[in-house]
C-alpha positions as CSV (number, residue, x, y, z in Angstrom):
1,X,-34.9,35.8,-18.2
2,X,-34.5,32.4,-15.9
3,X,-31.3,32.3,-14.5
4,X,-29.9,29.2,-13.1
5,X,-27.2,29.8,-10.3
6,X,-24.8,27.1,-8.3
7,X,-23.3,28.7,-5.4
8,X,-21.0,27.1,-2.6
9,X,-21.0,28.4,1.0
10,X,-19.5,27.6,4.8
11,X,-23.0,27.7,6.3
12,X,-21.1,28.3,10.1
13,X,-22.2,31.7,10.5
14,X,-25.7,31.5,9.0
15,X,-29.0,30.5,10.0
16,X,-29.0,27.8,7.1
17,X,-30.3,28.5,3.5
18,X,-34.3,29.7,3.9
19,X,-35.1,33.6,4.7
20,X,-35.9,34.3,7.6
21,X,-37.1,37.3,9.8
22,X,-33.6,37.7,11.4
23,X,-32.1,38.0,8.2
24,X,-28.9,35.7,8.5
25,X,-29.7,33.2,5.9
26,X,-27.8,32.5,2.9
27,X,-31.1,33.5,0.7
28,X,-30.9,36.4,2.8
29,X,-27.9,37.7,1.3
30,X,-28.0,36.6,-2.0
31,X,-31.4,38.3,-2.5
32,X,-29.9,41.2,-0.8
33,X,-27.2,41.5,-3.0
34,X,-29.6,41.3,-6.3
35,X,-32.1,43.9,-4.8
36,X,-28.6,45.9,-4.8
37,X,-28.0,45.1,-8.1
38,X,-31.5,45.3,-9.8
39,X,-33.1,47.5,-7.5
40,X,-35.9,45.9,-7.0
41,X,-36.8,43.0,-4.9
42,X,-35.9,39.4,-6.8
43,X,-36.8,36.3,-5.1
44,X,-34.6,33.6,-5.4
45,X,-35.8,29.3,-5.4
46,X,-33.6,26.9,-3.7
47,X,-33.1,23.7,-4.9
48,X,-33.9,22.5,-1.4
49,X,-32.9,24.4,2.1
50,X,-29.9,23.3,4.3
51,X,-30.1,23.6,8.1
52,X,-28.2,26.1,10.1
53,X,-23.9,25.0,10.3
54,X,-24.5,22.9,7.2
55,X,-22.5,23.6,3.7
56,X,-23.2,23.6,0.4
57,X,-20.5,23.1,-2.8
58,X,-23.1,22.9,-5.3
59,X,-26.6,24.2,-4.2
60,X,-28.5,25.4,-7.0
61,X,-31.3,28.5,-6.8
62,X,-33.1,30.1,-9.8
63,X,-34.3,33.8,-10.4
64,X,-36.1,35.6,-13.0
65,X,-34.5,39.5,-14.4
66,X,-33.5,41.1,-17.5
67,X,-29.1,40.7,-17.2
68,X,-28.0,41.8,-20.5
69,X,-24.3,41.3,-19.7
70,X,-23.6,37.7,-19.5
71,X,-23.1,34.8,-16.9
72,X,-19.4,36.1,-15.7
73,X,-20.4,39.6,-15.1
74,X,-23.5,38.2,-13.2
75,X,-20.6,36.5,-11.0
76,X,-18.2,39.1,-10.6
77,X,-21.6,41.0,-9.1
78,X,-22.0,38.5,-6.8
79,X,-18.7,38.4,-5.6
80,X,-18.3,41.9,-4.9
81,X,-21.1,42.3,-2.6
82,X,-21.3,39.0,-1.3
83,X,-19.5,37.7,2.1
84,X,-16.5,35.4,1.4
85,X,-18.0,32.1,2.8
86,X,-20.5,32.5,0.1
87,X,-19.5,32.2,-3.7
88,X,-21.6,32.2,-6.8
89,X,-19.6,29.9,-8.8
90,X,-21.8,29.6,-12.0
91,X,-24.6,31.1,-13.8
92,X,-26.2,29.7,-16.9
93,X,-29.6,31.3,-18.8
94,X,-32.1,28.6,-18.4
95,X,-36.0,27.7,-20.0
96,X,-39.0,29.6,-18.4
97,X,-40.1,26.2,-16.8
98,X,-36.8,25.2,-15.1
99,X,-37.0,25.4,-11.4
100,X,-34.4,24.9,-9.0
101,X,-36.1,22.5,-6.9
102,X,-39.2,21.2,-9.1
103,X,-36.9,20.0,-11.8
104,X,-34.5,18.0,-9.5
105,X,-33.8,14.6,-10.4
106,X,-31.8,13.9,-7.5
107,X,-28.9,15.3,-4.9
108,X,-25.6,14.5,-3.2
109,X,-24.4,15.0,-0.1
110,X,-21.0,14.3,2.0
111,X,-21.0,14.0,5.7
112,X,-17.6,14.2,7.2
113,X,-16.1,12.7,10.6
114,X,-13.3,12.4,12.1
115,X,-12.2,9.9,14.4
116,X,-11.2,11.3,17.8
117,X,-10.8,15.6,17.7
118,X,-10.6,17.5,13.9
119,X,-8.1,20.1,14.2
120,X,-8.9,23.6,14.1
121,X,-8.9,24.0,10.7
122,X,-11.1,21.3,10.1
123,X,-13.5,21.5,12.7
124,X,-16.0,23.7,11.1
125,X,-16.8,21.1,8.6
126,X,-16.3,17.2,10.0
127,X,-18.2,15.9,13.4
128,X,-15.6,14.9,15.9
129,X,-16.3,11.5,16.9
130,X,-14.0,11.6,19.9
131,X,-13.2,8.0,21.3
132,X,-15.7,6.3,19.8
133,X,-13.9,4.4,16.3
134,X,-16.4,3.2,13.6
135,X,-16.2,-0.3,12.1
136,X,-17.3,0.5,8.4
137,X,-18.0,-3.1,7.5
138,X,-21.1,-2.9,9.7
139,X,-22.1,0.8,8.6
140,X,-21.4,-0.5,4.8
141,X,-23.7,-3.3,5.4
142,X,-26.5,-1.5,7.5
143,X,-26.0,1.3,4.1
144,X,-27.1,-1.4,1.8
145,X,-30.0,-2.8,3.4
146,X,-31.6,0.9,3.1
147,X,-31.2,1.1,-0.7
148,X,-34.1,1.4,-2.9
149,X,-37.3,2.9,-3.2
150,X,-38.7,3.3,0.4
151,X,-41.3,5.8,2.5
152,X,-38.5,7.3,4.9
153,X,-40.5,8.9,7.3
154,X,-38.6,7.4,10.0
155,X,-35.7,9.4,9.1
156,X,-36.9,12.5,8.5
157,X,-39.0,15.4,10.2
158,X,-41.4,17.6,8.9
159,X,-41.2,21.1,9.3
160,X,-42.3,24.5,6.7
161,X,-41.8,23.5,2.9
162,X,-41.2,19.9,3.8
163,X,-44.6,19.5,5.3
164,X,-46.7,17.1,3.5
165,X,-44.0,16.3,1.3
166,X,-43.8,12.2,-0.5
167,X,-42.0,10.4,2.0
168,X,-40.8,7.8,-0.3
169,X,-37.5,8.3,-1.9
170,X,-35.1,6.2,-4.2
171,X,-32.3,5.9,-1.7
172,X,-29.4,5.3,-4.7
173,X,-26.4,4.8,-2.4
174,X,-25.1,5.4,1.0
175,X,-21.9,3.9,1.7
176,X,-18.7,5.0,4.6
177,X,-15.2,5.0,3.1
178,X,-12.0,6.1,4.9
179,X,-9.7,8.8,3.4
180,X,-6.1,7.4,3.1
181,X,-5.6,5.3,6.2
182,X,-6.0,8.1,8.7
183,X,-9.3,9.3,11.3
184,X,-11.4,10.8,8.5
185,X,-14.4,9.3,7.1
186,X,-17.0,9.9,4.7
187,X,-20.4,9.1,4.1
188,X,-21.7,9.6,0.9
189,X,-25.2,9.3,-0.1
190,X,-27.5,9.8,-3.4
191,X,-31.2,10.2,-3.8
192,X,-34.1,11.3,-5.6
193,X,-34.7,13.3,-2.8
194,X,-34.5,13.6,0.9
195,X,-36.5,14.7,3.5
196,X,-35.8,17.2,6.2
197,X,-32.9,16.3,8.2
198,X,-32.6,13.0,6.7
199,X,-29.3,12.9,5.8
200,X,-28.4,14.0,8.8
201,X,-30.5,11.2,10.5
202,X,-29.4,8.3,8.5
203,X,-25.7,9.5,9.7
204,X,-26.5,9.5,12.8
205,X,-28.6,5.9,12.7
206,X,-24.8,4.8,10.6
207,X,-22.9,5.9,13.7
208,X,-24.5,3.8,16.1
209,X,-24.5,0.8,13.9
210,X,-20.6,1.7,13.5
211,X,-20.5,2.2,17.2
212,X,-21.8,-1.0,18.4
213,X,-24.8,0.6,19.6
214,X,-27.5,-0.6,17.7
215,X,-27.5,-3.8,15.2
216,X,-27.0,-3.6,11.3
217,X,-30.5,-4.9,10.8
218,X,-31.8,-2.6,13.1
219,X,-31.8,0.4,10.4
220,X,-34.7,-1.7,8.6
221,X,-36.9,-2.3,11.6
222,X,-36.8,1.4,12.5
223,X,-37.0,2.4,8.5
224,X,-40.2,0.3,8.1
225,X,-41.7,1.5,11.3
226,X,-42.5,4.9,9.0
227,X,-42.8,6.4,12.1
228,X,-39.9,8.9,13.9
229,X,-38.0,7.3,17.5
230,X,-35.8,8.4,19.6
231,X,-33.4,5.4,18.7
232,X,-33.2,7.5,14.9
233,X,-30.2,10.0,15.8
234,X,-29.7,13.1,14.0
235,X,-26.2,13.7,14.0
236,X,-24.7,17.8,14.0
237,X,-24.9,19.5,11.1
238,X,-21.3,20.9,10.9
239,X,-20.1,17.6,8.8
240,X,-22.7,17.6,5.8
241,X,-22.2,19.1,2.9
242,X,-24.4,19.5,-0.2
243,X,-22.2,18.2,-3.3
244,X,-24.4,18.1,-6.5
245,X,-28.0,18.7,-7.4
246,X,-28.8,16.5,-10.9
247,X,-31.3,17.5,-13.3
248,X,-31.9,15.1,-16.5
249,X,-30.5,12.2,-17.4
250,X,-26.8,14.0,-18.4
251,X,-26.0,15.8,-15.4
């Protein structure tokens, strides 16, 4: 059987989603935890990897094993081998050809700031923007002009799966809003896809337009130079978080 798993995690303390030689990945310790379980190695498919200190409410991966005892009992054998920071929250029987990442239609993602210094217990998941206070009309307005269907090299890196990959995505929103009338802000962004890091880089590029640093129409000029500068930012990884991964038209 195909089973379809979302599972949220504080990614602080790992070495981001992918396996890797050192072990400290969240793969890492799911797969662990099913070779426990099945006792046999299972191999688990991402919808996408998340860098190391990023977080994830709704990353989806897939697996294939006989589990004759239902979806809740899959998660209750999750939870009791699994570290706290990382919770299977749902498991659902899927179709032979669904795949995690193949069958994406698009994804979601926050990235939290916080104007001046986050408090303790908000620091492992916002980017402290110290004394630097964002003007969101510009950000807003540098958001827009990047919406659409356009090759976003210039805002992403390649690197392992992402090598190679379509550069063009359908950017379907990316706007800054302020929570209550206090220092937090988000950025929230849809897509059909996104490249490696590029969430993280179009923060950053929003930052400096919210700064002052560079101009709203500058976003465009470095977006159609499909190339990657040193003017393209990529901001820390501690304020994104991966909300939602949509697959068909219903989700």
């Amino acid at each position: 059987m195909r089973w379809k798993c979302t599972v949220a995690y504080d990614g602080t303390d790992f070495e981001g989603w992918q396996s890797q030689l050192r072990g400290n990945t969240i793969q890492d310790q799911i797969e662990s935890r099913l070779k426990t379980l099945f006792e046999r190695d299972i191999r688990v498919h991402g919808s996408g990897r998340t860098d190391s200190g990023v977080h994830a409410t709704g990353q989806v991966f897939h697996f294939d094993a006989d589990w004759k005892h239902g979806g809740d009992k899959l998660i209750r054998a999750f939870r009791a081998g699994l570290p706290e920071t990382i919770q299977v929250e749902r498991v659902e029987a899927e179709a032979d050809d669904f795949h995690a990442r193949h069958s994406a239609t698009g994804k979601r993602y926050i990235y939290r700031m916080f104007e001046g210094w986050a408090p303790p217990t908000e620091v492992r998941f916002c980017y402290s923007l110290g004394k630097r206070r964002m003007d969101l009309e510009r950000m807003n307005a540098a958001g827009k002009l990047l919406l659409g269907r356009h090759d976003f090299s210039a805002y992403g890196a390649s690197q392992g799966e992402d090598s190679g990959e379509n550069p063009v995505k359908d950017l379907r929103l990316l706007e800054v809003v302020r929570i209550g009338e206090g220092p937090r802000l988000e950025l929230r962004t849809e897509a059909s896809g996104y490249l490696y890091k590029m969430v993280r880089s179009l923060a950053g590029c929003l930052i400096d337009v919210g700064s002052g640093r560079i101009s709203v129409e500058e976003v465009v000029v470095l977006r159609d130079a499909k190339g990657r500068s040193h003017r393209v930012v990529t901001a820390p990884p501690q304020g994104l978080t991966l909300e939602h991964v949509y697959y068909g038209d219903n989700d």
